[in-house]
C-alpha positions in Angstrom: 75.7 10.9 -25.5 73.9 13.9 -26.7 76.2 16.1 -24.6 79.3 14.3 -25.1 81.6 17.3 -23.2 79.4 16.6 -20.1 79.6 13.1 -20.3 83.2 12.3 -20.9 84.4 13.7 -17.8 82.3 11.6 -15.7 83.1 8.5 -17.1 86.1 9.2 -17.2 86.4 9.3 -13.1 84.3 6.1 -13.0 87.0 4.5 -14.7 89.7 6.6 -13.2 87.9 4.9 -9.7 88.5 0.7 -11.1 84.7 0.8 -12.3 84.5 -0.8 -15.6 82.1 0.3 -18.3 80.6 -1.4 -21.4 78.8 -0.1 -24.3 75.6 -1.7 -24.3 73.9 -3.1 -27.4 76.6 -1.9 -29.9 75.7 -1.7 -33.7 72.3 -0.1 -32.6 70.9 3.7 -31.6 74.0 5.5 -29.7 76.4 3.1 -30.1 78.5 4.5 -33.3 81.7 4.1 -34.1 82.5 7.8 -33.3 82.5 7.2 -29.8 84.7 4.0 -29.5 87.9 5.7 -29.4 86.5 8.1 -27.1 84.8 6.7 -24.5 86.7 5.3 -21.4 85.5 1.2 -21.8 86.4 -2.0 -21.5 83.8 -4.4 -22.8 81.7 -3.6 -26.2 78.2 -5.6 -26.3 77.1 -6.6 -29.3 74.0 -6.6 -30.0 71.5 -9.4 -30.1 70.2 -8.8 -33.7 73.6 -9.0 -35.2 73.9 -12.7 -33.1 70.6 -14.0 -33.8 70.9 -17.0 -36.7 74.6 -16.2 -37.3 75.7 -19.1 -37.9 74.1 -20.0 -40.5 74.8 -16.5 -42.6 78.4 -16.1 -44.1 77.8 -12.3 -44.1 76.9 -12.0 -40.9 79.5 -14.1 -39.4 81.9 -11.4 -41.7 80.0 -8.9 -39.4 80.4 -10.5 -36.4 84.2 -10.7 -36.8 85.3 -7.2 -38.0 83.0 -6.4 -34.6 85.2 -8.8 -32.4 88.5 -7.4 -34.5 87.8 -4.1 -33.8 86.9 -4.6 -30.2 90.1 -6.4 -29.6 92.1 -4.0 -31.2 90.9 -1.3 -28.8 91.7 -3.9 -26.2 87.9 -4.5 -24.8 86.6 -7.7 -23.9 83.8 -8.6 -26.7 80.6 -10.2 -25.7 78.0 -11.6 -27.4 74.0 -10.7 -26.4 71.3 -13.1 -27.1 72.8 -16.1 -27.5 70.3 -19.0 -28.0 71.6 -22.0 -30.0 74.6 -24.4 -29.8 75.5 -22.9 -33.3 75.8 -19.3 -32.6 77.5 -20.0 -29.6 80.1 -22.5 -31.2 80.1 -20.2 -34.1 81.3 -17.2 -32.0 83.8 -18.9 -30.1 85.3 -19.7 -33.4 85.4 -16.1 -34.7 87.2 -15.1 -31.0 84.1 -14.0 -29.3 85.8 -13.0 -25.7 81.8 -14.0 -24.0 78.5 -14.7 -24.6 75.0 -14.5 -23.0 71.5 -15.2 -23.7 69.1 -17.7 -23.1 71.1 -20.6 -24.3 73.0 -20.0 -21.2 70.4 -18.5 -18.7 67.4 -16.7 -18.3 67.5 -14.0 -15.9 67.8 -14.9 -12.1 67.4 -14.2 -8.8 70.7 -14.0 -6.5 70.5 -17.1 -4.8 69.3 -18.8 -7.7 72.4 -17.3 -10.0 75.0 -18.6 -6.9 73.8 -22.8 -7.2 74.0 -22.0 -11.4 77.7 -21.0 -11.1 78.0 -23.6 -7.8 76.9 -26.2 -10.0 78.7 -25.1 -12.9 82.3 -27.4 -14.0 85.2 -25.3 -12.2 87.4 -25.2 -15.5 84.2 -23.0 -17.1 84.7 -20.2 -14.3 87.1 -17.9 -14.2 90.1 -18.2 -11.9 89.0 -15.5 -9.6 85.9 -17.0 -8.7 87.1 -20.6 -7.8 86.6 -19.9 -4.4 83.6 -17.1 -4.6 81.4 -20.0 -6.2 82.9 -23.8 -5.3 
């Protein structure tokens, strides 16, 4: 993003060609509110330090949903990095929290090991366009 007049162009035609982008790791380095209205996405990350013990803090949970507020009223799906506890996760689901991931889910995978998770995963907790990719 340091040569923003470069950039925009760019992702603009990824877009422009059905690929969607996300801002990685929002709240943190690059990721300022100057270039949300901007920038051609569809899916703001936020950032694992703003997630981690949530739950149990009544500010950051405040944090947390002016984030998802201001995600959704961009229109971007809002996930959640570094989810690791049953509370953060219910606690985020609660504020509107479009997704989540971290640990408490998954670690990372291989492939074939990521197809038997979904396989084996209830079919009402996968989206309706992967019914038949995964069952």
């Amino acid at each position: 993003m340091e040569d923003a007049q470069r950039v925009l162009p760019v992702l603009n035609a990824l877009r422009d060609m059905g690929i969607q982008l996300s801002i990685d790791d929002f709240g943190t380095g690059y990721s300022s509110l100057a270039y949300l209205s901007r920038l051609p996405v569809s899916e703001l990350k936020i950032d694992r330090s703003f997630v981690a013990g949530a739950d149990l803090q009544p500010s950051a949970q405040a944090l947390l949903r002016t984030i998802i507020d201001l995600g959704h009223s961009l229109e971007m799906i809002v996930t959640a990095e570094g989810v690791e506890t049953p509370g953060e996760l219910a606690m985020l689901a609660e504020l509107g929290c479009d997704q989540a991931q971290g640990y408490l889910i998954s670690k990372p995978m291989d492939p074939t090991a990521a197809q038997r998770f979904f396989a084996a995963l209830p079919r009402e907790l996968l989206p309706s366009w992967q019914h038949e990719r995964f069952v």
